[in-house]
N, C-alpha and C positions, 0 to 999 in steps of 0.2 A: 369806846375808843379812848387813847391814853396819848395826848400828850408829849413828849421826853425829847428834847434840845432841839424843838421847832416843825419835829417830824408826828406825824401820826401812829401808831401802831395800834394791829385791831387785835387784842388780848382775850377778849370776849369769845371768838370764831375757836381759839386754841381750846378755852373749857369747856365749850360747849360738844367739840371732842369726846374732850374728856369724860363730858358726862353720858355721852353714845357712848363710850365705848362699857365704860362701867355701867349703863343701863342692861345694853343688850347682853353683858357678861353675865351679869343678873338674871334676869331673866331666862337667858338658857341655861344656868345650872335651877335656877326656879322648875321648869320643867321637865326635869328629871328627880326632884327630889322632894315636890313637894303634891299635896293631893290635886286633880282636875278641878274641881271647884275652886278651888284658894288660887290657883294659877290664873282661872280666869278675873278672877276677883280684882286680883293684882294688876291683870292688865283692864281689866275696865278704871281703874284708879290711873296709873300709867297716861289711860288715852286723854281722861277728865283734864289730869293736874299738867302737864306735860304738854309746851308748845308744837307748833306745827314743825318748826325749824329743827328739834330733836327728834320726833315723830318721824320727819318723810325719812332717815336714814337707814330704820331702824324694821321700814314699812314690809320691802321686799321679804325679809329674812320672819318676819308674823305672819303674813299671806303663805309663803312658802311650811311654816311650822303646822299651819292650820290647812292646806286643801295640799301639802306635797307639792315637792319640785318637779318640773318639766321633765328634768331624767330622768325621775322614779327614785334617785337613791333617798331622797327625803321622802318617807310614808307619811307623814302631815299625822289629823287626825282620824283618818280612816274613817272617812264618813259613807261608805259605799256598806260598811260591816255596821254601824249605828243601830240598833233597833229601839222603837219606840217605850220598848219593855225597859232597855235600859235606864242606870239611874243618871248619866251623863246627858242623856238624849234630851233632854229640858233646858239643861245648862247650856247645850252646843246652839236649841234652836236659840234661844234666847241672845245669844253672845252674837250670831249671824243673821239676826233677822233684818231687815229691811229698815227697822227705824234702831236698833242696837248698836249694841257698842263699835263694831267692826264696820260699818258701815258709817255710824258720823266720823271716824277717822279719816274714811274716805274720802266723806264730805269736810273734813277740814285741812286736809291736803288738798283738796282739789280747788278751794278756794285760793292756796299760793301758787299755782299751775305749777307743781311739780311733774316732772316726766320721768319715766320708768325703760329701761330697756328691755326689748326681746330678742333673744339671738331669730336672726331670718329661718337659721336651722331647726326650730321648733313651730314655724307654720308648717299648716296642709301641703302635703305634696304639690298641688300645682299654684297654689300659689308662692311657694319657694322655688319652683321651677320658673314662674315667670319675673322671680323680682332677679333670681340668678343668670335669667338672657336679657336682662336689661330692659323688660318691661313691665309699668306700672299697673298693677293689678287692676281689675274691674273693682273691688268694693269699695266704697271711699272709706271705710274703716284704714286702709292701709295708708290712703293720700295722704301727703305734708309730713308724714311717721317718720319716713326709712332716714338712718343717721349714716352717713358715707364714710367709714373709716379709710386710713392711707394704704390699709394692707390689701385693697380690693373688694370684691361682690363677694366674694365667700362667706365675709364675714360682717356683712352688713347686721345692722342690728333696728328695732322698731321702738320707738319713741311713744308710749302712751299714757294719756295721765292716767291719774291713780283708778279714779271708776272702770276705764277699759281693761287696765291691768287685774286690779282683783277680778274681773269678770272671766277676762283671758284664762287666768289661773284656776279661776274655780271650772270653767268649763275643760278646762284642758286636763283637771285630773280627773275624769271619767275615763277617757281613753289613752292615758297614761300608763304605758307598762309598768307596773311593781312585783316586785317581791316577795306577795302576799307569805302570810305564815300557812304552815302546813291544815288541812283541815277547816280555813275559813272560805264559809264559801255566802257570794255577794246576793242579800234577800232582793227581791223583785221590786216591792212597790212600798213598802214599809220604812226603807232605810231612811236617815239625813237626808241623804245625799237627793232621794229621789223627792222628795217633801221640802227642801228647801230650793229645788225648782222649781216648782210648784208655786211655791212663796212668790220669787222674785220674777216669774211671769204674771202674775196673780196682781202685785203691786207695781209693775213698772209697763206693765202691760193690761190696765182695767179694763173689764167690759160694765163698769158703771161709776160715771162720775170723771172724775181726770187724776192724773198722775200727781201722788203728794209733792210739793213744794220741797226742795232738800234746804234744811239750816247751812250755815255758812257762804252760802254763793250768794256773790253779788254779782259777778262777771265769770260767765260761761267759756267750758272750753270747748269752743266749736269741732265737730267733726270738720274738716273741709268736706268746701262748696264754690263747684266752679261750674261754670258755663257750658251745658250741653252741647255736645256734638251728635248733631242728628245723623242718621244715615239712611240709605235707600234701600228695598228689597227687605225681604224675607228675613226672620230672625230676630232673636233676642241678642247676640253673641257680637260681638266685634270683630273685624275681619283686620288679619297684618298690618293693612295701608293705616287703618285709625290707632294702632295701639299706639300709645306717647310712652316716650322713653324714660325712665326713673329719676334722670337728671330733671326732668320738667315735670316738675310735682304742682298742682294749682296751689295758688295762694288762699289761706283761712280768710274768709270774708263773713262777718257776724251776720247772721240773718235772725233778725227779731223773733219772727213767726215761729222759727225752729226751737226756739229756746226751750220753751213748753214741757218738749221730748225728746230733745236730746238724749236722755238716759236709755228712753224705752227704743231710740232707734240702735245706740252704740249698745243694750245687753243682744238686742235681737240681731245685728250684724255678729258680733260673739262667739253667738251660740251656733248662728246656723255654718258659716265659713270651720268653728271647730269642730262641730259633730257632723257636717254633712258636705263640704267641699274640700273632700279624699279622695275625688276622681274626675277630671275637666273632661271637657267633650270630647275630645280626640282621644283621651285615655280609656275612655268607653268605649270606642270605636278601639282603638286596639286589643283590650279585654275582652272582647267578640272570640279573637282566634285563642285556642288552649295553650300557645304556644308563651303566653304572656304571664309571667308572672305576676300577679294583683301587690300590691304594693303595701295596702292598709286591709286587714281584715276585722270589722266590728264584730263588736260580743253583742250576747243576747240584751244584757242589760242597757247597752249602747245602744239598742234600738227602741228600748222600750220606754228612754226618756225620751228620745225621738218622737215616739209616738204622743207623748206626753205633751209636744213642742208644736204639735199638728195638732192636736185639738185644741188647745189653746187659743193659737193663732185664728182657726176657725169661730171661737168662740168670741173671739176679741174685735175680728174681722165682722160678722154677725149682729153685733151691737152695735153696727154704724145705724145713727137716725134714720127713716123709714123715704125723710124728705133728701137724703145723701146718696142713697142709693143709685137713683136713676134719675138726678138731676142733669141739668146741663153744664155747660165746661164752666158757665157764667157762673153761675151758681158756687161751684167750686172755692173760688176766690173766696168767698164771705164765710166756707167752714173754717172752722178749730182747726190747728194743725195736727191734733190727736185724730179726729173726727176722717180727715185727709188720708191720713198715716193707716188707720183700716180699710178704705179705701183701696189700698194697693196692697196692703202687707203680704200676701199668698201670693201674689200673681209674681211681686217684683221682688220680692226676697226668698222665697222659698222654691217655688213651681219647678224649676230649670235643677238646683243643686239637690232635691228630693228625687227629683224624676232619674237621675244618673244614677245616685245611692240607690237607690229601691232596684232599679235594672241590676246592679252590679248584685246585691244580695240575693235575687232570683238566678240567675246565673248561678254562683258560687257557693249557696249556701248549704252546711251541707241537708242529705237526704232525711232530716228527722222531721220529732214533732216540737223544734226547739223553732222552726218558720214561723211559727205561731204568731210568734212576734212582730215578725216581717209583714206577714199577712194581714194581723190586725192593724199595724201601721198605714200599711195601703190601704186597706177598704176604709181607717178613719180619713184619711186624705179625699175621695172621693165621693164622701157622704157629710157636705159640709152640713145641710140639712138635721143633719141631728144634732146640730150644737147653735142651734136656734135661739136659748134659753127655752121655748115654750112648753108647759109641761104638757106632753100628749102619751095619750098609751100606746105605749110600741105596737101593740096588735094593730088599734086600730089607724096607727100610720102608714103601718106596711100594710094594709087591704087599699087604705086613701093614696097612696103613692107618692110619686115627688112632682112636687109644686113646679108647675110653669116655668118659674120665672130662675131656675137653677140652670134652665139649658143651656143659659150661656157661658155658666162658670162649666159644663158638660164638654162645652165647644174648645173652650180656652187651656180644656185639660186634656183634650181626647186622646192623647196617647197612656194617660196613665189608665184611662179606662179599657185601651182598646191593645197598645204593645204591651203592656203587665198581664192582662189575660192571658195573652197569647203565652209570656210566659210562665203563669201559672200553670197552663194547660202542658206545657215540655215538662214541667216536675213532677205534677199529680201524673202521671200513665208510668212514671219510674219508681213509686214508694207502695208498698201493703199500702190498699185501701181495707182490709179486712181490723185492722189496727183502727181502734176506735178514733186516735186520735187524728190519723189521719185524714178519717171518712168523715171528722166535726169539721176539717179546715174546706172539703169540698163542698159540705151541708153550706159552712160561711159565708165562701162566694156565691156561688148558685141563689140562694137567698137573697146578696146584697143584690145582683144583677136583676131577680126577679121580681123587685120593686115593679110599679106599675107605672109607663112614662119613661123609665130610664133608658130601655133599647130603644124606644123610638127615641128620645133626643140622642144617644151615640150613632144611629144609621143617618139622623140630621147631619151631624156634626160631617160623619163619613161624607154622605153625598153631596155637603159644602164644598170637600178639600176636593172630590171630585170631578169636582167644576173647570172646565176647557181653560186653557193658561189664556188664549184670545179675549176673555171676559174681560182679565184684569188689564190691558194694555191702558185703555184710558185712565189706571188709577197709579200707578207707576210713580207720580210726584209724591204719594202719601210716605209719609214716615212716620218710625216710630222714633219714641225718646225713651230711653233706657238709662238702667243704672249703669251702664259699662264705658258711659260716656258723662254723667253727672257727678257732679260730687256729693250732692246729697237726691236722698228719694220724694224731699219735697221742694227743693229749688223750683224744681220744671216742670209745667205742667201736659201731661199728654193728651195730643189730641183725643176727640173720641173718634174708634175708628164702627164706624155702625153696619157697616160692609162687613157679614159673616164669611164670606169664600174669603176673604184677607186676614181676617183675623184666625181661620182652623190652620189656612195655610202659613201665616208667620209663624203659628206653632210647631206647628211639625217639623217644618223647615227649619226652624230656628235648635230644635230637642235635634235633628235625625241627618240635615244637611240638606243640602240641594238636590243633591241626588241619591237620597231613600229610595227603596222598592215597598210601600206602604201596600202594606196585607188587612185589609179590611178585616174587621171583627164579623161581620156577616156574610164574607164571601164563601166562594165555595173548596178553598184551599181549606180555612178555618174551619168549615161546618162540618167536613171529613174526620178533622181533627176532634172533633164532640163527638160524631156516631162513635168514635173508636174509644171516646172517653166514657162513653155511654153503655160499650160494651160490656169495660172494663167495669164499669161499677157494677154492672147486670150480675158480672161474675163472682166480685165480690162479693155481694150481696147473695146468692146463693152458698159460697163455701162460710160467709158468718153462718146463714142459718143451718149448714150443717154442722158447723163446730154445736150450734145451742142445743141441734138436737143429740148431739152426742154426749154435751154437757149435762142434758137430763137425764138421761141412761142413767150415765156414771154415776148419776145423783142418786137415782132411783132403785139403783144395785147395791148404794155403800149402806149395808144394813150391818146389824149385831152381827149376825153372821160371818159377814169378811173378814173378820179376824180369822176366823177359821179357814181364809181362803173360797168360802163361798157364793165372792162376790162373783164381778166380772173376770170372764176366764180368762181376755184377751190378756197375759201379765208384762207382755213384750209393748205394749201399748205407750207411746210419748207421745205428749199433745204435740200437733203440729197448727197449733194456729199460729197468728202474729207475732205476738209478745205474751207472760206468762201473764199480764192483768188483763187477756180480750178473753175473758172468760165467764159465765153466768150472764149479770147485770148488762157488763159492759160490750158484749157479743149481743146483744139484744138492742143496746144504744146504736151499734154500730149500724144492725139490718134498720134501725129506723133513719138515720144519718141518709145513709145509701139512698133509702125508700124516696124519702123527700127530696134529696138531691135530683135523682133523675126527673122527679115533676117539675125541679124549678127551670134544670135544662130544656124540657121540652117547653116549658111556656116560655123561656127567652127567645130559643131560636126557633120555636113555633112546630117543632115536630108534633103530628095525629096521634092518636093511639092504631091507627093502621101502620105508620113507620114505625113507629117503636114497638110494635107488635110483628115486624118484620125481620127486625134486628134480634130481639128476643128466639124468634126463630132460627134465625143464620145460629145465634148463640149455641143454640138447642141439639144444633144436626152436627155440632161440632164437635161434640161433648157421645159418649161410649154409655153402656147400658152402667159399667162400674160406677161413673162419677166422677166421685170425690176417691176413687181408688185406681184412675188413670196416674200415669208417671207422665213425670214432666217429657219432652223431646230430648230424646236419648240416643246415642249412634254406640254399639258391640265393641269393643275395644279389648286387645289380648288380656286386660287385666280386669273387663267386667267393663259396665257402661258408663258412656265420658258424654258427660249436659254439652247439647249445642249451643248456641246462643239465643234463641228462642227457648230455651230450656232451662235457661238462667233469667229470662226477661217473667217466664211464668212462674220461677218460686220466689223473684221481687217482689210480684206484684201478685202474691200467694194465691195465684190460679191454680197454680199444681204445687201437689210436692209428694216425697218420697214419706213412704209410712217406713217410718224409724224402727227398726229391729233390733235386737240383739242377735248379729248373726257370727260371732263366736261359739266355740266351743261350748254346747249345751250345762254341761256337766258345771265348766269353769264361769257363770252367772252367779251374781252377789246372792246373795244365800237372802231369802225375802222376809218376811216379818211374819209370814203364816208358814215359816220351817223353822225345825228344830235345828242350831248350827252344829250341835254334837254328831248326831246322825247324818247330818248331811256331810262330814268330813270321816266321819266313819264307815258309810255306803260309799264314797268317792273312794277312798283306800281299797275295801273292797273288787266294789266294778272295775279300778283300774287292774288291780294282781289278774282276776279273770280276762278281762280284754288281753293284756299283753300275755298271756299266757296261749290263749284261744282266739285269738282275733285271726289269725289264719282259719281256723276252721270253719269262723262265723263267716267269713267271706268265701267261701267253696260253697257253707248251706245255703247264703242266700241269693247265690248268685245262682242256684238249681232253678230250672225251669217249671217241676214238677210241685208237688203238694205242699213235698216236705218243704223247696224251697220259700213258697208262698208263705208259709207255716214260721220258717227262720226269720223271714222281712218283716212278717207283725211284730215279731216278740222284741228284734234288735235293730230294724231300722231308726231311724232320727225320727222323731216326731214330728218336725218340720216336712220329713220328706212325704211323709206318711198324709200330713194334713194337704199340700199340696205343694205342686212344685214349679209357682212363680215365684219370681222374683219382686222382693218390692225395694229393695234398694241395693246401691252400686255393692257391689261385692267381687274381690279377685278370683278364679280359678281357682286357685292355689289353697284358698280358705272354702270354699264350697265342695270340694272334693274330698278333702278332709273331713267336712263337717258331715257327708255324706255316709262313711264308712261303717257298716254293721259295729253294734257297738252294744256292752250290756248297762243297762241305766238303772240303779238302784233309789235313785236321788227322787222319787213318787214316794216311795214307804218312809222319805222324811217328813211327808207338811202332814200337819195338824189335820186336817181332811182324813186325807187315810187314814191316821191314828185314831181316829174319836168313831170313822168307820166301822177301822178291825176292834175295837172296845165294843161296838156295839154286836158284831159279828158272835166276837166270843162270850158277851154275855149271853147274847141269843141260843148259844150251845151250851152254856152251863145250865140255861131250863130245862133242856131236852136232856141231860145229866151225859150231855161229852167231855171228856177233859181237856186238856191243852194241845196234848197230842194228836186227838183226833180231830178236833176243832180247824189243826192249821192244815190236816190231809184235807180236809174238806173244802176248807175256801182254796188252798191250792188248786183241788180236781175241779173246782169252779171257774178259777180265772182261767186252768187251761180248755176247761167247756167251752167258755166264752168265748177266748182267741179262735181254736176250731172252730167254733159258729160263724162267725166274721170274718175267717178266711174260706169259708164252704163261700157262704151268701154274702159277705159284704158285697158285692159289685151289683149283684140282683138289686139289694136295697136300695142301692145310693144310685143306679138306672132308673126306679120306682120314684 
């Protein structure tokens, strides 16, 4: 400060401007113009020398450079495309790790309680839906935030220091539409992006020891924390009468105990509100009818840090002390607030915004093998058991079963075990199971279900919610304490409720409403839906194992010789399994997929080998002496036959299908690799001068009833016709009567076969000293011996 005729002036605040402004100008022509290493260099230099007061201005527009802007038009550093082969990939982790450089700036912002804005318009759908009707969200990451501009709620904005912001931003550019470049496409589990979540769940969220200390803080910026609002009945969710209006935000009140982890509570509120609260309860409920436009559709990759974010949390969850677990409420008081904080983390931060996500992706997703995803997401959520730390052999886990004392996290989730089945079981009857990969996502479940102990704790769980509504009249006082009413998740502490019929039922009720129609997992709507999934696999697994054995033929046929045309004769032949890779190896994975699969079905829902050996029956009488060379359900149609709807549900789900022909014009077929192309466009010139010259006479001789005609139909009917005369796929009138017509075919004396024949023919007559002339009278007077013979006897024979 200066001084000057009695007045103060702060001169200091103008250069310090000055030097923002010429830093960041810096800088961003820095990043265009000089190498990745040296840039970061520069800014690790930058964060060292350079106070807090120039730093926090300078913050937004770094965070944005490095993980991209919220609209997408800034691509950041593209950390979704990063692979570890790269030579950046060291320098990036290094600069974003957890105790580096990018992170003590955080920390040394966060020590002057600087705050950062977010437009309201880049939260989750509903919760920008509720802060826009003027009500204050459920998570307390939002509480004490929102900043009230003069212009209205539209353009409300969110207030968070520097830790929740860079968290915000880095979570937010996963699911951030860009502009990718053409040709880049985002790796799975290898990238930055997926390894530096990894990282900062890893470190902010331990499963041993506690949360490192961060430099620079001495005074914490608290999440608000306010005074529970308990309520009565059934449910996680908050009902109209309780939501508090946006004006009445609680007040930041420091709570010691919290201090701890604070970080590990604001990265895990973050992550789960940005990657997984994109659809509130009611939006679920209306994304029920097709009539609903979905609003956010996730990518593969967005599900698979997902799942990334679920074992974790299991794992983290899992590491609570052995004496924490099933202590009493007293007890409680005297843990660690980390210790606490696993305690709850799955039930009260994820359980509810998971369980909507997952339904919505089962629903919508589409018909591939790209679910996988999805799949393995849910079955990590309901198999916390395997993220125990304890090293045991999977074999012999799965023989030992699941432990006891899971029934209860069984009870407290039973809809993800019992309504996700159910929608499993709507996908799997609509996709090729013959498709290995589909038949490995049926093996998956079936499997995880068939653990030992697990149906009998989900029929517990079932015959709790069961339970006559009169039982609970006496228990009506109990309440729960939820996040939707606290300002943090360890302010309050919740009762324990030890009453299992209360606790299935706050769940469901809480996930599905008061008034669900709850379909049992073992009832007898459901168990119809198995035999019929049970069928479908049965089927499956026969057309795999006849694709394998057709696969050996073809194997068995392709000798030296096919060049010559003397492999397989079928030439019109197009595989018709699933996809072109369900073929050898993978057509053999699939019938063992299948195989297992059905054992795991009958030992969950307990079917005999007399019911399944009953079903296999029904299968059996259903099914034509042809096979696998029945047509799908087909109804005559003036232009050839039109798939019913049953007829389209059996080439989905490759029951049936049409055996692909070439049913064009014989002559006009791509000319094959065991024909000459010369000869074959010089016979086609040929036959056609004769046809259109004689084609009327060829049809008066073959149309005679008598010998001669018999005699004309060998030489020039169609071969097709000749061999017989079903149909194996749709084809018009128009093109079958055409393709019918007496016709002279020269296009035989093109392949290699006949030719290495007639070489052998005619050398054979140069021993017996014939020349060329007589040579060709004689295999003439032969082929027509021959046609005569098989037009005297062929029908004797082929009755014989």
């Amino acid at each position: 400060f200066v001084v000057v005729g009695g007045k103060t002036h702060s001169v200091t605040v103008v250069y310090s401007y000055d030097v923002l402004f010429s830093l960041q100008a810096n800088l961003k022509v820095d990043s265009t113009t000089k190498p990745f290493l040296q840039r970061c260099q520069e800014l690790v230099k930058v964060i060292d020398d350079y106070p807090a007061k120039e730093l926090h201005l300078i913050f937004p527009w770094l965070v944005e450079s490095v993980f991209g802007s919220l609209d997408g038009v800034i691509m950041g550093w593209n950390l979704q495309f990063l692979q570890a082969r790269s030579n950046e990939y060291n320098i990036v982790m290094d600069f974003l790790d957890p105790s580096g450089p990018m992170m003590k700036l955080v920390y040394k912002l966060q020590a002057e309680e600087y705050k950062y804005e977010i437009p309201v318009s880049f939260l989750p759908g509903p919760v920008k839906a509720s802060i826009q009707e003027g009500v204050l969200p459920d998570c307390p990451l939002f509480h004490n935030k929102l900043q009230f501009p003069l212009s209205g709620l539209q353009t409300l904005s969110l207030a968070l220091n520097p830790f929740e912001y860079y968290m915000f931003i880095f979570a937010s550019s996963l699911i951030t539409p860009k502009n990718y470049p053409l040709g880049q496409h985002v790796s799975s589990l290898d990238n930055a992006y997926f390894v530096l979540v990894d990282t900062y769940l890893k470190y902010f969220l331990p499963t041993e020891g506690s949360v490192p200390p961060s430099p620079f803080l001495t005074v914490m910026s608290l999440a608000p924390r306010a005074p529970s609002v308990p309520f009565a009945g059934y449910g996680i969710h908050s009902t109209s009468l309780l939501k508090r209006h946006i004006s009445h935000q609680p007040s930041v009140t420091a709570d010691p105990a919290a201090q701890e982890i604070w970080r590990s509570e604001a990265l895990l509120q973050v992550f789960v509100e940005i990657w997984l609260h994109h659809y509130s309860l009611e939006m679920y409920q209306k994304l029920q009818s097709p009539q609903v436009k979905e609003t956010f559709t996730p990518t593969e990759e967005h599900v698979l840090v997902v799942r990334l974010l679920v074992k974790h949390l299991h794992a983290f969850s899992c590491s609570l002390k052995p004496e924490q677990v099933c202590s009493s409420p007293s007890a409680h008081s005297h843990a660690s607030p980390l210790e606490e904080f696993k305690r709850v983390v799955v039930q009260r931060f994820v359980q509810q915004k998971l369980y909507v996500f997952l339904q919505h992706c089962f629903g919508h997703w589409p018909l591939d093998a790209s679910f996988r995803a999805v799949l393995e997401t849910w079955l990590s959520y309901i198999q916390p058991w395997r993220y125990t730390g304890e090293n045991t052999n999977p074999q012999t886990d799965q023989n030992k079963g699941v432990p006891e004392k899971w029934g209860l996290f069984v009870q407290e989730n039973l809809l993800m075990y019992t309504k996700l089945f159910q929608g499993f079981l709507n996908r799997v009857v609509r996709i090729d199971l013959v498709n290995v990969k589909n038949a490995l996502m049926v093996f998956r479940v079936a499997k995880v279900f068939a653990q030992p102990n697990l149906s009998e704790m989900i029929q517990k769980g079932e015959q709790l919610f069961l339970e006559p509504e009169h039982v609970l009249h006496h228990r009506q006082h109990r309440v729960f304490l939820t996040p939707s009413h606290g300002g943090s998740f360890l302010s309050a502490r919740q009762s324990v409720v030890t009453d299992g019929v209360f606790r299935v039922k706050s769940h469901v009720y809480g996930l599905e409403g008061q008034d669900c129609q709850y379909k049992q997992m073992f009832g007898t709507e459901l168990r119809g839906a198995v035999l019929k999934l049970i069928q479908i696999i049965a089927q499956a697994r026969q057309t795999a194992k006849r694709i394998s054995d057709h696969s050996a033929e073809v194997a068995a046929n392709n000798s030296f010789m096919s060049w010559f045309g003397m492999g397989s004769p079928d030439l019109n032949y197009t595989f018709n399994g699933g996809e072109v890779d369900d073929t050898g190896e993978c057509v053999k994975k699939t019938h063992e997929f299948l195989e297992r699969s059905l054992d795991y079905l009958c030992l969950i829902f307990r079917l005999n080998a007399g019911q399944l050996s009953q079903l296999m029956a029904t299968l059996g009488s259903g099914q034509d002496d042809g096979n696998s060379r029945q047509l799908p359900d087909c109804v005559q149609g003036e232009n050839g036959l039109i798939l019913t709807d049953l007829g389209r549900m059996q080439i989905i789900n490759g029951l049936r299908r049409f055996e692909i022909e070439y049913q064009g014009d014989p002559e006009l077929q791509p000319i094959r690799s065991y024909e000459n192309a010369v000869l074959v466009r010089l016979f086609f010139k040929i036959s056609s001068l004769v046809n259109e010259r004689f084609g009327g006479h060829m049809e008066v001789l073959c149309s005679r009833p008598d010998f001669l005609g018999r005699l004309g139909r060998h030489y020039l009917a169609s071969p097709e016709v000749m061999a017989d005369g079903r149909q194996r796929s749709p084809e018009t009138r128009r093109t079958a009567e055409r393709n019918r017509r007496p016709r002279l075919s020269l296009r035989t004396l093109a392949s290699y076969r006949t030719l290495l024949m007639l070489l052998f023919l005619y050398l054979f007559g140069v021993l017996f000293s014939f020349g060329p002339i007589s040579s060709t009278l004689l295999i003439l007077t032969g082929g027509f011996l021959y046609g005569l013979f098989i037009t005297l006897f062929g029908d004797k024979l082929k009755s014989q």
